[in-house]
C-alpha positions as CSV (number, residue, x, y, z in Angstrom):
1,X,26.0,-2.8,32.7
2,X,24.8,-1.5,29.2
3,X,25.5,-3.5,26.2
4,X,24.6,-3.6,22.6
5,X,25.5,-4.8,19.4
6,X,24.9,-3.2,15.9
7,X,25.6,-4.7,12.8
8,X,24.7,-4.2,8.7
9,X,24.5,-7.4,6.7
10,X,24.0,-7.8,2.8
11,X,22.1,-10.3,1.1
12,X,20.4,-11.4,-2.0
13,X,18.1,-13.1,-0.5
14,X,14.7,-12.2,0.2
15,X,14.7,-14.5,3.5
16,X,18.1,-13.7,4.7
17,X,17.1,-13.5,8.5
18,X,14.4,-15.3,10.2
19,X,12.3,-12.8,12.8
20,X,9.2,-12.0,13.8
21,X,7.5,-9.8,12.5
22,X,7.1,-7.8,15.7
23,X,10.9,-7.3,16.2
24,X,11.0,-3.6,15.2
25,X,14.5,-3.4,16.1
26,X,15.4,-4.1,12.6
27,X,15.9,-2.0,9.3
28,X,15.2,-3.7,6.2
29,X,15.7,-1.7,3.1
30,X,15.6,-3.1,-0.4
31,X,18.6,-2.1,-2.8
32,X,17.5,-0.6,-6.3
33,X,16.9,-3.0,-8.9
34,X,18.4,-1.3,-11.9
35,X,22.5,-0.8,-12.5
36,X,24.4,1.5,-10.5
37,X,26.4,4.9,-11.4
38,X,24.6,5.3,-15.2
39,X,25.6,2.0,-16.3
40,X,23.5,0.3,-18.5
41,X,25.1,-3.1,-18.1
42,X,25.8,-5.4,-15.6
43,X,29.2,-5.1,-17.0
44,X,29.1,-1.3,-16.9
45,X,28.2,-1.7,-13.2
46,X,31.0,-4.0,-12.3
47,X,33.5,-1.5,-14.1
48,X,31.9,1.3,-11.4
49,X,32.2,-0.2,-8.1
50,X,36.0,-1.6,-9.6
51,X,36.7,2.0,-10.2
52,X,35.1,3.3,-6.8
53,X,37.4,0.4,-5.3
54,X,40.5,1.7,-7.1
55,X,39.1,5.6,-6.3
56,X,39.0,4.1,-2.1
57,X,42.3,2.8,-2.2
58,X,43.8,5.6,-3.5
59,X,45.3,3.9,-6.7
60,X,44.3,6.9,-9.4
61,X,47.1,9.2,-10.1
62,X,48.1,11.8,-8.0
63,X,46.6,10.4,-4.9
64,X,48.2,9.1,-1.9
65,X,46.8,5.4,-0.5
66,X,43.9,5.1,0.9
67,X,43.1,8.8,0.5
68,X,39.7,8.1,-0.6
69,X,38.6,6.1,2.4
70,X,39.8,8.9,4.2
71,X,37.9,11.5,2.1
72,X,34.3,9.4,2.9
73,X,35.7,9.2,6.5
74,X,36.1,13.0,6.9
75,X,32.6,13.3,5.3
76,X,31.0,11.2,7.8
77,X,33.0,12.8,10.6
78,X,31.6,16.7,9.3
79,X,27.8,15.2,9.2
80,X,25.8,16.9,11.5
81,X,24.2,14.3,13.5
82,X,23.2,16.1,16.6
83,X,19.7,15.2,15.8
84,X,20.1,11.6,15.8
85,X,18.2,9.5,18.7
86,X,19.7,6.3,19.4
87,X,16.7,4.7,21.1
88,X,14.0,5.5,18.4
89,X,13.4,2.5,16.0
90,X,13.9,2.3,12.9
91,X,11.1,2.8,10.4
92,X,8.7,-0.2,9.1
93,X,9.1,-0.6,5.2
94,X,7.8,-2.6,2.6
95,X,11.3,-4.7,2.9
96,X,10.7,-5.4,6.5
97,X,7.6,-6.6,5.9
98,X,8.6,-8.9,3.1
99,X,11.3,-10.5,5.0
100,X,9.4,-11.0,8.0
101,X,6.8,-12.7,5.9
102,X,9.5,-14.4,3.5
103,X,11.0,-16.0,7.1
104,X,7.8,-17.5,8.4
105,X,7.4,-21.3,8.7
106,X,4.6,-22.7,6.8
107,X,2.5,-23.3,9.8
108,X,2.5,-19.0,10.2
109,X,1.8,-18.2,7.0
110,X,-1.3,-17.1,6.4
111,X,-4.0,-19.2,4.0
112,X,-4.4,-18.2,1.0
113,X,-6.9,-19.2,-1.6
């Protein structure tokens, strides 16, 4: 019997999970560090993703509930992913590599000077 488990996790921390770093079963990527949607502020950001929450739910006029959820859904559904291959693995980035390194015990890190 075949079985698997996929999962995406969020976290502001730099040493999140703990794994080797020859587990290439992973993807680690790194989230901008400037403000999201044009916003200047932190503030300004918050106001975005509140308004993208609102937009999801379907709570602007004229629009039924949920219908935003379901307008990402149907975009996800028309992608064309017929070139998709489950069993490569994922790409090594900078993130990975950070984490990985961020994870290690003290007695694996390597000496510096």
């Amino acid at each position: 019997m075949s079985t698997g488990l996929g999962q995406v996790q969020f976290s502001n921390k730099s040493n999140a999970l703990n794994f080797a770093d020859d587990d290439f079963k992973l993807l680690v990527i790194e989230t901008p560090k400037h403000y999201i949607g044009g916003a200047k502020t932190l503030a300004e950001t918050r106001d975005f993703f509140t308004r993208l929450c609102s937009w999801l739910r379907g709570e602007e006029e004229g629009m039924t509930k949920y219908q935003g959820a379901a307008e990402v859904y149907q975009f996800l559904l028309d992608r064309d992913v017929s070139a998709f291959n489950a069993g490569q693995l994922p790409v090594t980035t900078q993130a990975y590599e950070n984490m990985a390194r961020a994870g290690m015990k003290d007695y694996q890190t390597p000496w510096s000077r």
